[in-house]
C-alpha positions in Angstrom: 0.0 0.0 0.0 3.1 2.5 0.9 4.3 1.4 -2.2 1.7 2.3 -4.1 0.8 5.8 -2.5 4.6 6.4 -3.4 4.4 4.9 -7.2 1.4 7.5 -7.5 3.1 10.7 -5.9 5.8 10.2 -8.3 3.6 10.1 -11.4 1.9 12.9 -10.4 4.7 14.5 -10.2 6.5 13.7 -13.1 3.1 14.9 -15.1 3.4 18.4 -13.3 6.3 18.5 -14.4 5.9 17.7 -18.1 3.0 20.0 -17.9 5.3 23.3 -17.0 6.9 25.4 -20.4 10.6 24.5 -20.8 12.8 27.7 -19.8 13.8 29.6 -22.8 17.2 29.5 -24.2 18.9 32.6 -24.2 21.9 33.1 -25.7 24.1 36.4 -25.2 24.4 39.1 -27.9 28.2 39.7 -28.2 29.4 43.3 -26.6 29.8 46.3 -29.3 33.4 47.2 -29.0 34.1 50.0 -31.4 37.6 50.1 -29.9 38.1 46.6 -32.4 37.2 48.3 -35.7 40.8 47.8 -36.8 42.8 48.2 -40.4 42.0 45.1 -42.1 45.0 42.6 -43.0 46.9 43.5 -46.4 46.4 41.0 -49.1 49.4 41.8 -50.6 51.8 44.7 -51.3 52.2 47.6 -54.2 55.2 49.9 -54.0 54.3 52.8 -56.9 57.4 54.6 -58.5 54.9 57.8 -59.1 51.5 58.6 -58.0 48.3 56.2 -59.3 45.8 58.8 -61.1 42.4 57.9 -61.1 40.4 59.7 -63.8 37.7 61.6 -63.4 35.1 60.1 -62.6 36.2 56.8 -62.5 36.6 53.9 -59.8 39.4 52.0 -58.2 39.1 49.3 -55.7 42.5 48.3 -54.1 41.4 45.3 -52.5 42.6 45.5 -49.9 46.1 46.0 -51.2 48.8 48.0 -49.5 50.3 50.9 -51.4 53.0 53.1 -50.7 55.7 54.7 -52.6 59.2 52.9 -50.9 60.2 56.6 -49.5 60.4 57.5 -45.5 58.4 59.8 -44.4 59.8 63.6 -44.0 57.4 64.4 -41.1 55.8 68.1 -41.3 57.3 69.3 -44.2 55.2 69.7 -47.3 55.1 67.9 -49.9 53.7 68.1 -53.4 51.4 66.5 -55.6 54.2 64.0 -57.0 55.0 63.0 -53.9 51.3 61.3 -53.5 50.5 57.6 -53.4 47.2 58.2 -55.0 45.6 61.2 -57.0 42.1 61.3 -57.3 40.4 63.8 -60.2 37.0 65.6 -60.1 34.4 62.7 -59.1 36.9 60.1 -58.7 36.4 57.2 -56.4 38.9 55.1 -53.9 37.9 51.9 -52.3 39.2 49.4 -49.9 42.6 50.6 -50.1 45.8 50.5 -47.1 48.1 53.0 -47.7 51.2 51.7 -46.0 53.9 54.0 -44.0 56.4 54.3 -46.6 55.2 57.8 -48.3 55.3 61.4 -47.8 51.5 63.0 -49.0 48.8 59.9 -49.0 46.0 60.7 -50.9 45.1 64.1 -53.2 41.9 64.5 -54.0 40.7 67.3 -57.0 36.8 67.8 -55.9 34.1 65.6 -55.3 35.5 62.5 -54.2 34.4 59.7 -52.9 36.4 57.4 -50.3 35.4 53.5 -49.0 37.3 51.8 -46.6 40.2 53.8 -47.2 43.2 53.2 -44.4 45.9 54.8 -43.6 48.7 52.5 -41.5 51.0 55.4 -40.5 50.1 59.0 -41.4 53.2 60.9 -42.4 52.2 64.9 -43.8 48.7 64.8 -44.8 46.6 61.3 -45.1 43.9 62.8 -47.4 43.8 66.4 -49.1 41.0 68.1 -50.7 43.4 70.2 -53.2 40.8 71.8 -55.2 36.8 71.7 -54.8 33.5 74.2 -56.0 31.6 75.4 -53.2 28.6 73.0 -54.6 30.4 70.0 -54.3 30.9 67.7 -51.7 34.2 65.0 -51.0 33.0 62.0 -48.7 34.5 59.3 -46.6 32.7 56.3 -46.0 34.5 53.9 -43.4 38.1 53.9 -42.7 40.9 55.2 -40.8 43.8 56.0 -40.0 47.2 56.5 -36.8 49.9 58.1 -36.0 49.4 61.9 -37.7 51.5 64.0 -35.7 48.8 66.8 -37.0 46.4 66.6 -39.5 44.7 63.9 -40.8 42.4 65.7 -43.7 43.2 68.7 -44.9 40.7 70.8 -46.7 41.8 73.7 -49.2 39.4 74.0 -51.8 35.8 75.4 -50.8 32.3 73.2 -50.7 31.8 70.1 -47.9 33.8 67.2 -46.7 31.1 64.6 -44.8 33.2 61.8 -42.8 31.0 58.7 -42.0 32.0 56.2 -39.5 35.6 56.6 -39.3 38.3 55.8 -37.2 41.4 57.6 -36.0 44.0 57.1 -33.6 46.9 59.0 -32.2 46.3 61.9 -34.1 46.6 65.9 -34.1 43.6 67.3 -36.1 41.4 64.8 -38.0 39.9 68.0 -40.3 41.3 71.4 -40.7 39.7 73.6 -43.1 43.3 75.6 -44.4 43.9 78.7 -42.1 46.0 80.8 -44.8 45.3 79.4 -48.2 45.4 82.2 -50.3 41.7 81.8 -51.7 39.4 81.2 -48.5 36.2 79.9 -49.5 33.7 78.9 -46.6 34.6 75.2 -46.1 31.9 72.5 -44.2 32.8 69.6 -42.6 30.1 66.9 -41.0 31.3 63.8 -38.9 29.0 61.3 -38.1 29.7 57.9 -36.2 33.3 56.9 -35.9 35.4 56.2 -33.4 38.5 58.8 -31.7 40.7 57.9 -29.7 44.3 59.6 -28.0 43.9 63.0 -30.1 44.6 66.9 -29.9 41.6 67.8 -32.2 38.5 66.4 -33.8 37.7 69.5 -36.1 39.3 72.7 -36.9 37.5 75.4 -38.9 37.7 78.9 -39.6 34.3 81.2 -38.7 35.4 84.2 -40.1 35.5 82.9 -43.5 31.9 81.4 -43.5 33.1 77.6 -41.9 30.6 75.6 -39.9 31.0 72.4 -38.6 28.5 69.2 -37.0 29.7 66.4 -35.3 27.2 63.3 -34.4 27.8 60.2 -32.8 31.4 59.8 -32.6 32.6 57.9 -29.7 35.4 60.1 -28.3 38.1 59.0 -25.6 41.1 60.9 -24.6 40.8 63.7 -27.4 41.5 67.5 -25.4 39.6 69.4 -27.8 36.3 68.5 -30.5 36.0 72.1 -32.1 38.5 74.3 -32.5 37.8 78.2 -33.8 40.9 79.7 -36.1 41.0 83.1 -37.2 41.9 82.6 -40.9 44.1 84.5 -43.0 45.0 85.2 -47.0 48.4 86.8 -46.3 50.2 83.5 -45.6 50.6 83.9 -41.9 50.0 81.7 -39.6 46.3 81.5 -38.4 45.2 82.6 -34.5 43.6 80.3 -32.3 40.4 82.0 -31.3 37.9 79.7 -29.4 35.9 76.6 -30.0 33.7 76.1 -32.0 30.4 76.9 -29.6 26.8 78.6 -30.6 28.5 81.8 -30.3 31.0 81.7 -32.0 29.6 80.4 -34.8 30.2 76.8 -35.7 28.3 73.5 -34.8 30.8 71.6 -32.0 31.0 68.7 -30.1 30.5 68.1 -26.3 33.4 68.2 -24.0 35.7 65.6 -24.3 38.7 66.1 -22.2 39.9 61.9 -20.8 36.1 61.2 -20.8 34.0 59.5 -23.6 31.0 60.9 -25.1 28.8 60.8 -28.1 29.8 64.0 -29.4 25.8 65.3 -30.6 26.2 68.5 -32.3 24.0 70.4 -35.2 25.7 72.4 -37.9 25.1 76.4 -37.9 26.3 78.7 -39.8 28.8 81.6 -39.2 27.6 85.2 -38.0 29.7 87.9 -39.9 30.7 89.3 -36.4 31.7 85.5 -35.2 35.5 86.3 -34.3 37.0 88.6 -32.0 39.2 91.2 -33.0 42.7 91.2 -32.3 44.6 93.9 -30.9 46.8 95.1 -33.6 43.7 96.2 -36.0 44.1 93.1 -38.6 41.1 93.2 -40.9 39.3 90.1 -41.3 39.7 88.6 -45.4 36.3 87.9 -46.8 35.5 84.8 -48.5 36.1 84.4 -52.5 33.8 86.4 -54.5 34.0 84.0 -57.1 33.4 80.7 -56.3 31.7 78.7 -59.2 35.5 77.7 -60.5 37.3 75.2 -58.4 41.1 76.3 -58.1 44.6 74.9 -56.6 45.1 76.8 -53.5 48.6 77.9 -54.0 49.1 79.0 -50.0 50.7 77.5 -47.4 48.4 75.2 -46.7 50.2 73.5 -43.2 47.6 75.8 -41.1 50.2 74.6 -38.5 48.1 77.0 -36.3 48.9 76.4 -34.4 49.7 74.8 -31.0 52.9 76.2 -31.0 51.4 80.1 -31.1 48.7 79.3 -28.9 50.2 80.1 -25.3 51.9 83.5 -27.0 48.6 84.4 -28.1 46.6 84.1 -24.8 50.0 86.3 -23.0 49.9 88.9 -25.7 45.6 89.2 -25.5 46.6 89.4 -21.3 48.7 92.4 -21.8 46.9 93.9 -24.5 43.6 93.9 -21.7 45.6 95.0 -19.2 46.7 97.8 -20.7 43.0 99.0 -22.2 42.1 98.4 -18.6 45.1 101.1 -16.7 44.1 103.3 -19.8 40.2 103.0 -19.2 40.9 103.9 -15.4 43.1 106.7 -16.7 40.1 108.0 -18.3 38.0 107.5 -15.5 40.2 109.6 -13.3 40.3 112.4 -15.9 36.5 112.2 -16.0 36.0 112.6 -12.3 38.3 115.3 -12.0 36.3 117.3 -14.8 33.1 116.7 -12.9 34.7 118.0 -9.6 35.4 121.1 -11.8 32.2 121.2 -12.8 30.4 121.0 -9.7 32.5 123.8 -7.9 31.2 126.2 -11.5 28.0 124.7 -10.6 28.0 125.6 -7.1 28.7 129.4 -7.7 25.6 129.5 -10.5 23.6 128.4 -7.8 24.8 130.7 -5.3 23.9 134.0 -8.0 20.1 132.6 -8.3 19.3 132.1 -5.0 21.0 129.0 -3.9 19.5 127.0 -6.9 20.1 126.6 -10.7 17.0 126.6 -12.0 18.2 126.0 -15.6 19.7 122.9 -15.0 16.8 122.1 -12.8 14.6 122.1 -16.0 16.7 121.0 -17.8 17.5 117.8 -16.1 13.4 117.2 -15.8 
């Protein structure tokens, strides 16, 4: 009878147990770490005894290739268009390419080009230059990346927009400048979206006083000191004056603080009120923009914009001392003042005494 009453229980069990829903299986999604969107492994190797030009218009996929030109790398001093490892013309396209660390200027690009999974292994002068671009057209990167630029990363000298999608850079100066003393200064626009930056000086650089605005969106930013950077540009070839960053006020669309921390970097583009820039001591007029656009041309100026860090310090002494000496003569002024009013009061004082004891005049005069 026990044994039965024990048989039972356990059937009973056993169908209560059948009866419940098996627990679903859940499996993990894998952890998005943006930190791991690295330069892809070469698939082989191309040393170029000049520059590869890609005609206009047409398309070039590298895959994957590594290109370079067999020459070390000079560091900051400029190079030329023959010193290129690729040269892109108007509406030319570059895709899935590795330019490797033996070359002096990476990739030249002639207006409206387009750029896909484009890498650069070591960054020696520029990695990518805008050269020449209308104001209506636009040069875009897609992808990609690129290390080690002791400054800039894209330089931008000809006029119109540069849009940077999801790219990464490392170890860097400037990823964009717009050029601070070109000799033609059209407004310039840049937008970065997505991306990764990492261990940098400067996401953007851009010049308000010549019509530049600038939007960053998305970009996941660690360890870079500064997102938007204001430059007073120039057209007489000297070198350009750090002037702010790139906030509402002073003109230009700009990141959110960066400093050691990471953030998403959420900024709309706006464009650049004619009184944007401060004005320095010494009187220098600010150069307008190009009158005539429509034609894209070479900028022939220096176009290193190498603004820049180096002047920085000097230029925050000299603005000191330049306001401390409007403020001794503003309170030199002020003295003067007070003393003429003292001299006026004592003339007033005397008036007052030959009507009576009061100045009727001035009575009405102030009422």
């Amino acid at each position: 009878m026990q044994y039965r009453m024990i048989m039972a229980a356990t059937l009973a069990l056993g169908n209560f147990a059948n009866a419940m829903p098996a627990p679903p299986q859940i499996t993990k999604a894998p952890k998005a770490d943006l930190s791991k969107r690295q330069q892809p492994q070469a698939d082989g190797t191309s040393v170029l005894d000049a520059p590869m030009t890609i005609a206009a218009g047409e398309t070039f996929d590298g895959k994957n290739v590594m290109f370079d030109r067999g020459v070390s790398c000079t560091g900051q001093e400029e190079g030329g268009d023959s010193d290129a490892v690729f040269i892109l013309e108007a509406g030319a396209s570059l895709s899935n390419v590795i330019i490797g660390p033996n070359q002096i200027e990476g990739v030249h690009c002639n207006g409206g080009c387009t750029l896909t999974n484009v890498w650069w292994d070591a960054v020696c002068e520029d990695a990518f230059s805008i050269k020449k671009q209308a104001d209506g057209e636009t040069t875009t990167i897609n992808g990609g990346g690129a290390k080690g630029a002791e400054d800039k990363v894209i330089q931008h000298n000809g006029g119109g927009t540069v849009v940077i999608n999801d790219f990464t850079v490392s170890d860097f100066g400037k990823l964009y400048r717009s050029c601070g003393n070109c000799k033609e200064m059209p407004a310039r626009h840049v937008k970065v979206s997505g991306g990764t930056a990492s261990d940098g000086k400067v996401l953007v650089g851009i010049n308000p006083n010549m019509g530049d605005t600038a939007s960053i969106s998305g970009v996941s930013v660690t360890n870079v000191k500064e997102q938007c950077v204001a430059f007073k540009g120039v057209t007489d070839g000297s070198e350009p004056e750090k002037v702010g960053s790139c906030d509402a006020e002073a003109g230009a669309g700009s990141g959110s603080d960066s400093g050691s921390e990471t953030g998403s970097g959420d900024a709309p583009a706006t464009s650049a009120p004619s009184d944007a820039t401060p004005t320095s001591g010494s009187g220098d007029e600010e150069a307008a923009p190009s009158a005539e656009p429509a034609q894209p041309t070479e900028s022939t100026g220096d176009d290193e914009s190498s603004d820049d860090n180096n002047n920085d310090e000097s230029d925050d002494n000299q603005e000191s001392d330049d306001s401390n000496n409007e403020e001794e003569s503003s309170d030199d002024k002020d003295e003067s003042e007070d003393k003429d009013e003292e001299v006026e009061n004592q003339e007033q004082t005397g008036d007052d005494r030959q009507t009576g004891g009061w100045n009727w005049g001035s009575w009405f005069n102030n009422n």
